[in-house]
C-alpha positions in Angstrom: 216.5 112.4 -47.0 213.3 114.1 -46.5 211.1 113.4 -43.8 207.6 114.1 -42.5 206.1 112.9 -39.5 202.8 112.3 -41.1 201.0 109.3 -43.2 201.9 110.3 -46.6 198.3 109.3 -48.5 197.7 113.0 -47.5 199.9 114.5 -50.2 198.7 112.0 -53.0 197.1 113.9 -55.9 198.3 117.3 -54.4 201.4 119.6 -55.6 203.9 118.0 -53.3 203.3 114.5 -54.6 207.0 114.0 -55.2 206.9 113.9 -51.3 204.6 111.0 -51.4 207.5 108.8 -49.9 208.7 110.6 -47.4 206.9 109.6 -44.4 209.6 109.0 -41.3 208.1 105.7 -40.1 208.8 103.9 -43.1 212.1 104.9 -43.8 214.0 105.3 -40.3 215.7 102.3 -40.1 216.8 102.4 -43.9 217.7 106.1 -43.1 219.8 104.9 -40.5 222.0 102.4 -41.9 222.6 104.2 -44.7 223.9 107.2 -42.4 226.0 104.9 -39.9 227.7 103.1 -42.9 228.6 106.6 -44.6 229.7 107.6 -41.2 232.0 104.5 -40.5 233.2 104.3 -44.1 234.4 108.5 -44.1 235.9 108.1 -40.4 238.4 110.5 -39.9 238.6 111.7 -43.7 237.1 114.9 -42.6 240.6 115.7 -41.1 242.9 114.9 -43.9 243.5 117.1 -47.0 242.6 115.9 -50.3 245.2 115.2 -52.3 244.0 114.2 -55.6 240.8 113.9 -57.6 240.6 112.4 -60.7 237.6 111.4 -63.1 237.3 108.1 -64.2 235.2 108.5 -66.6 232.3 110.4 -67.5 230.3 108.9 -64.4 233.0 107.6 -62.2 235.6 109.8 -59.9 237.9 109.1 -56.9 239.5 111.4 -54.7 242.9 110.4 -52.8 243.4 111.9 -49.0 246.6 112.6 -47.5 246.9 109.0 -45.5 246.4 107.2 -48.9 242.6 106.7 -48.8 241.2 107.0 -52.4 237.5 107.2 -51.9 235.2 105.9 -56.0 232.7 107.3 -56.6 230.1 106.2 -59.3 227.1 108.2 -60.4 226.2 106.3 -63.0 223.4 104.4 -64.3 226.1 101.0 -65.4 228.6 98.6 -63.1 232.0 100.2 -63.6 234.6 98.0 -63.7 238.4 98.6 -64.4 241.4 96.1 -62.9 240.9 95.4 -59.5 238.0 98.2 -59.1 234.2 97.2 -59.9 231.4 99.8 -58.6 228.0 99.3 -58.8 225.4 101.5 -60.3 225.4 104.8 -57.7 227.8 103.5 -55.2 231.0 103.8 -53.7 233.8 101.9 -52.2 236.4 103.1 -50.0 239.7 102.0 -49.7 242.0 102.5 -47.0 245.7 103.9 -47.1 248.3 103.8 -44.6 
């Protein structure tokens, strides 16, 4: 995310229009549930060795940690959807190991 703490009507018709959505008031509590659920979905990954990573396909990846935990990934503009595994359009899914 980027954030300003002003309204963002001043950067319409300027250079930094690509910053026209970026005012703090609208997007906190978006901002923040997005963060929290990346937080609670990672927990503890950051002290596990990766084991694996693999590529789906051209748009889809997962990586495996040490405990089991194979985090998808897909970056794609399409549902991906093999066996017991669907994804939506950029999203991800992670499933627990041991």
């Amino acid at each position: 995310f980027t954030f300003m703490n002003e309204d963002a009507k001043i950067l319409q018709d300027t250079y930094h229009s690509t910053y026209f959505g970026a005012n703090y008031d609208v997007w906190k509590e978006t901002a923040l549930e997005m963060i929290t659920g990346y937080q609670t979905a990672a927990k503890g990954l950051n002290q596990q060795r990766i084991v694996d990573h693999e590529r789906l396909n051209s748009d889809v990846s997962v990586t495996t940690y040490e405990d089991g935990t194979k985090v998808y990934v897909n970056h794609g503009e399409k549902q991906y959807q093999d066996g017991g595994i669907t994804l939506d359009a950029y999203s991800y899914s992670v499933e627990r190991g041991n």
